[in-house]
N, C-alpha and C positions, 0 to 999 in steps of 0.2 A: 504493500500500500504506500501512497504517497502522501505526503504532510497532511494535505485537506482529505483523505480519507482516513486517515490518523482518527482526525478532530471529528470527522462526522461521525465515526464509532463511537467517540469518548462521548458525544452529544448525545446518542440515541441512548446511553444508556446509563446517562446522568440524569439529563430535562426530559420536561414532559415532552408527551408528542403533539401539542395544540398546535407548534408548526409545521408538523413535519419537517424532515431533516434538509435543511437549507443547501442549496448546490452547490455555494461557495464560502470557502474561509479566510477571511479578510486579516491581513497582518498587518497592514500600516496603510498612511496615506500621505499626501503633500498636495494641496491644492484641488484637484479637479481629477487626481490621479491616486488610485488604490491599489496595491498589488496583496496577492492571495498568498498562502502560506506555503504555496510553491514556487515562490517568485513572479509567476506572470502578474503581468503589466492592464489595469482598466481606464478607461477613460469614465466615469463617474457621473451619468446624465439622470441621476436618480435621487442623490443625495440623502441618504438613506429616509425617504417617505419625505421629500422635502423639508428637509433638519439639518441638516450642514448647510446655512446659507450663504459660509465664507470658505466651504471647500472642508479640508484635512488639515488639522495642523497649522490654523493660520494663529502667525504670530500676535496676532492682538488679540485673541481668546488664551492662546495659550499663557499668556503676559499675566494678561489680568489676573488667570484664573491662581497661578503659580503665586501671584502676589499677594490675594486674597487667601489662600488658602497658609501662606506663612503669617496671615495677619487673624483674620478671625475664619474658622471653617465653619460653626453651626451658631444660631441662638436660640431656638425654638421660637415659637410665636409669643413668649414671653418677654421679651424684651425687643426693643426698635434698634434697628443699626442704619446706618445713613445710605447704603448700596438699596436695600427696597423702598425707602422714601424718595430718592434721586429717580430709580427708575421707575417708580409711579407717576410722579411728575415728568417725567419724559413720553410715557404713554400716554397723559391726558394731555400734553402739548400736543403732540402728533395728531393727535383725534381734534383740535382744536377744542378741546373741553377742560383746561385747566379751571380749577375752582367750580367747574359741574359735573365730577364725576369722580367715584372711588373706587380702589382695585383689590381686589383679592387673588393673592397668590397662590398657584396650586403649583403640582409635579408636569401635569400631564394637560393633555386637549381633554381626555374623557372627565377630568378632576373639575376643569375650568368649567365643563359645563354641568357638573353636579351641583357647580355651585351656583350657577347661573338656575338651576331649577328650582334650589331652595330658596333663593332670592325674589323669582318669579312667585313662588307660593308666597312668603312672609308679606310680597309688596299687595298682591292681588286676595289675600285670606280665602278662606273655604266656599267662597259663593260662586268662583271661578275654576273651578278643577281640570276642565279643558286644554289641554297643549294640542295646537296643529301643525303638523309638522310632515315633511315631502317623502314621499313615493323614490324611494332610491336613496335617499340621503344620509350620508353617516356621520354619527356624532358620540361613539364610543362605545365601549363594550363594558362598562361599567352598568350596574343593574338598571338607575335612571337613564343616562347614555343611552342606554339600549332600546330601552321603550320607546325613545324618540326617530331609533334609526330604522329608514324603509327599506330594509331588506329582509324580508321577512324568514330566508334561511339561516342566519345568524339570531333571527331575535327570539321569534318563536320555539325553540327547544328552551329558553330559560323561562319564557312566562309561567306565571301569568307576574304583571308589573305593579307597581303601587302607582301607577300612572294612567290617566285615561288620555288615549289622540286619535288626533283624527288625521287620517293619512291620506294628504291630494296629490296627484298629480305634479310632478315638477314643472312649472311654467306655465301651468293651469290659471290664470287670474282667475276664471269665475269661480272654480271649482274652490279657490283658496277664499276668495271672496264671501262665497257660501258657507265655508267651514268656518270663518272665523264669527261669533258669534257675543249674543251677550255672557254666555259660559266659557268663552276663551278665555283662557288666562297669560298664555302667549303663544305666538306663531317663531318658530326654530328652521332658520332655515339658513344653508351656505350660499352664497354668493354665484357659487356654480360648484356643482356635484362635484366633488373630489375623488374619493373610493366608487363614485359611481358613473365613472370615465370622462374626468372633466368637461363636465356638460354644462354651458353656456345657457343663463333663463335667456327668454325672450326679452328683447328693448322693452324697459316700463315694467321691468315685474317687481322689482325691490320695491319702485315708487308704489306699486297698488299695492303692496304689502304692507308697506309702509300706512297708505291711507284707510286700508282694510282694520289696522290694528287701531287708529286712532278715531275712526269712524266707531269701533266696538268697546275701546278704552283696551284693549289687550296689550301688552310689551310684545315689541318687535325682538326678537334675540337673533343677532349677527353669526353663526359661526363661521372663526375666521382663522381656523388652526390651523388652515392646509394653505391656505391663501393669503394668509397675514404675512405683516415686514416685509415686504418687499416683492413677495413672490410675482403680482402681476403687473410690476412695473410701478405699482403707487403702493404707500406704505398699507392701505388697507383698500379693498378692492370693493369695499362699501362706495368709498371716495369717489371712483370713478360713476357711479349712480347717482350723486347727489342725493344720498339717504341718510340719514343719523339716526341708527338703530336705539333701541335703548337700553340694550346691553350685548354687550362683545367679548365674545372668547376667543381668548389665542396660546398659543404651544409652539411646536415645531421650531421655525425659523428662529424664534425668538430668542432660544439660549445658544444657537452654534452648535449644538451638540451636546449640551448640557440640560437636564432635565428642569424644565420651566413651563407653568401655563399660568395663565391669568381670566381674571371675569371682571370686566368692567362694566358699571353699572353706572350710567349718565344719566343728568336730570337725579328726579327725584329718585329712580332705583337705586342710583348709588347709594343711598344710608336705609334701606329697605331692611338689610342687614341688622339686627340687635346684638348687643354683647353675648357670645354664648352661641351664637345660633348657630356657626361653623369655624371651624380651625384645619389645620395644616399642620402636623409637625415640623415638615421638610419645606414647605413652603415659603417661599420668601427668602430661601437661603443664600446667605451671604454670596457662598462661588458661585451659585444659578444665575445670582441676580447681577455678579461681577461680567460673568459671558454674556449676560444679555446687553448690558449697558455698553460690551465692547460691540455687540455686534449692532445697535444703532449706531454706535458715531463710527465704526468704518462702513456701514453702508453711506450713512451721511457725508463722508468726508469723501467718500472715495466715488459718489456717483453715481451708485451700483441703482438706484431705481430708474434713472434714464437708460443705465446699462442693461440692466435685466430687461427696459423694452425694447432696445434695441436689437440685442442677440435674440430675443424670442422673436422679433419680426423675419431677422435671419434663416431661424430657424424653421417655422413656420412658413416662409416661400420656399425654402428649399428641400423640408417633407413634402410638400404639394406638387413636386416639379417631377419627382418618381413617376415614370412611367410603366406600371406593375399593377394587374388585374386585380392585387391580395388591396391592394391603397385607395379606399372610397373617399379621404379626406382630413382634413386638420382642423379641431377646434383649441380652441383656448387662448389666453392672452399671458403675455409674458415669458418668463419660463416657468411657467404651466401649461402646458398643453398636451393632446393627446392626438396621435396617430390612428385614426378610425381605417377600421379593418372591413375588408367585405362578405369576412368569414370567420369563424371565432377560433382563428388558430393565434391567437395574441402571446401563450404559452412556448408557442413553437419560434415566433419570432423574436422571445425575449430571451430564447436559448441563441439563435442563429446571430444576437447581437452581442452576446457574451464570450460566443467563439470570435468574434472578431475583433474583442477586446473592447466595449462598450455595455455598460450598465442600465439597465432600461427594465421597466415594469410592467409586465401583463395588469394592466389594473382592472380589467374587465373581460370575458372572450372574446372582446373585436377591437377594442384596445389598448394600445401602449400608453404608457404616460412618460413623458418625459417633465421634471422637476428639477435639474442640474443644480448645484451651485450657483448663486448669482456674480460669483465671480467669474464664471465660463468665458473664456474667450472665442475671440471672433475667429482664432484658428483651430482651437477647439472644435466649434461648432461647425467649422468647414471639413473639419476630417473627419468628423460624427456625418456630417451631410454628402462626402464623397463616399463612406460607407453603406450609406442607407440603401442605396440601389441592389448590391447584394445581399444584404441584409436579407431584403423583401425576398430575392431570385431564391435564397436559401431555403427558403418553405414554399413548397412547391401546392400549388391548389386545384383541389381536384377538378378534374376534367368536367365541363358543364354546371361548376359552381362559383366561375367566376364573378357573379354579381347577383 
């Protein structure tokens, strides 16, 4: 056996099997670039679920984190340190909502939004018990999390939930229209489906959401885990809607690679919250919140949201420009996007793209997602784009199912 079959044994019969045993074993990384525990070489267009949003190893996470961690490593939520105050005021700058909105810190996207549900109940009380929330959408595997999320092969073996929703159609205005009601307590919804093949709503559906929720008095809830900091080119991909949710959950991007989520809660949600009502041990910690605040000011300084739109336009002409019967088309903005497939071999082309030393995600069976690093360069993204055409050629589609 070879190194990464080494590891895949010691895996299989250490850890559970809720992943099954993963095809590859990652030893290190540098920027956009990962190599496996037998030395070959990736090119990183995937960013592990979009979370490394400054790459492997970049120097100003590692800095910080290194710095913080000789200085204070934990406080619990018992005490205030000045890295979660700074970087809560940093996230309500961003949002333009200093002084109208407050944060809670969690681990995770599925945490931010546990906390975003019990904030929803305390602000809304028991005359509201309704969440609406979308047909495909994911929002954690956590037991509230789950209730919310529309897939119903994932959710349904855990119910039954302490949650009642009503589950519309994605981009459906009337259907969401209709569901949202005087028992809605909030409407949960991403900006465009992430785990459900970065899928794009219709022009105007955040705003009817938006007006659906304040027509009913419901809370609009933003989730912005997969999409947030930077992913679509603006630091929140609400922004580009002209919508201001009234509460926002984010994760991923936001620590670099270090485990961090948050729930913001604007207007009046923000103090929704009472003493007692939730906590975090881990939350808010010192080195989470070190990587986070590095990884705002080098997106900040370094440009990377013009960046991340620019290589995703890149990117994006130059998926589309394949000429291969498997390639129906390209949604998404920034780098976030997804390579739609004409047949659900998404599985087969996320092998065919790892043989050729490129990272990439079956997120659905028609498929890929691409979520790179926002540091991805433009020659990066040229030798990911001179590959693509084989890529495709490598999974061969069956005779008469071309389309």
């Amino acid at each position: 056996m070879n190194a990464t079959e080494r590891l895949q044994a010691r895996y299989e019969a250490a850890l559970m099997p809720n992943y099954g045993t993963p095809p590859l074993a990652l030893a290190r990384g540098e920027g956009c670039r990962v190599w496996d525990a037998d030395g070959r070489e990736y090119t990183d267009m995937f960013a592990g679920i979009a979370v490394s949003s400054l790459g492997h190893a970049h120097p100003a996470i590692t800095e910080a984190v290194s710095r913080q961690v000789r200085t204070l490593a934990h406080t619990s939520n018992l005490f205030v340190h000045e890295g979660e105050v700074t970087l809560a005021e940093r996230l309500l700058s961003l949002l333009g909502a200093t002084g109208r909105g407050r944060v809670f810190f969690a681990n995770s996207g599925t945490e931010a939004n546990e906390a975003a549900i019990k904030l929803v109940r305390r602000y809304q009380g028991p005359d509201r018990p309704v969440f609406v929330a979308a047909e495909g959408g994911f929002h954690g595997r956590t037991m509230g999390a789950l209730a919310l999320t529309g897939k119903s092969s994932i959710r349904e073996p855990f119910g039954p939930f302490g949650l009642t929703v009503r589950f519309v159609p994605y981009g459906d205005v009337d259907a969401l229209q209709a569901a949202t009601r005087d028992d809605t307590a909030a409407v949960f919804l991403e900006p465009a489906l992430g785990e459900g093949g970065v899928v794009p709503p219709p022009p105007g559906y955040l705003q009817a959401a938006r007006d659906a929720c304040d027509a009913s008095g419901a809370l609009l809830v933003a989730d912005e885990i997969q999409s947030g900091i930077g992913r679509t080119g603006a630091w929140f991909a609400h922004q580009a809607d002209g919508v201001t949710p009234d509460v926002l959950t984010l994760a991923k991007g936001l620590g670099g690679g270090l485990p961090i989520g948050a729930c913001i809660g604007l207007g009046d949600a923000g103090t929704a919250l009472r003493k007692g009502d939730h906590g975090s041990t881990f939350g808010g910690n010192p080195v989470a919140c070190a990587a986070a605040l590095a990884v705002l000011d080098t997106i900040e300084a370094g440009g990377l949201l013009e960046h991340a739109a620019q290589i995703g336009r890149q990117l994006a002409d130059g998926l589309g420009q394949a000429r291969n019967p498997l390639l129906a088309g390209v949604r998404g903005r920034g780098l976030w996007l997804a390579a739609v497939l004409t047949q659900p071999l998404a599985p087969q082309v996320e092998v065919a793209a790892r043989q050729a030393g490129f990272l990439v995600n079956a997120v659905q069976p028609d498929a890929i997602r691409l979520a790179p690093p926002l540091i991805l360069g433009g020659d990066q993204a040229a030798a990911f784009l001179a590959a693509w055409p084989a890529i495709l050629g490598a999974v061969p589609v069956p005779a008469g199912q071309e389309a």
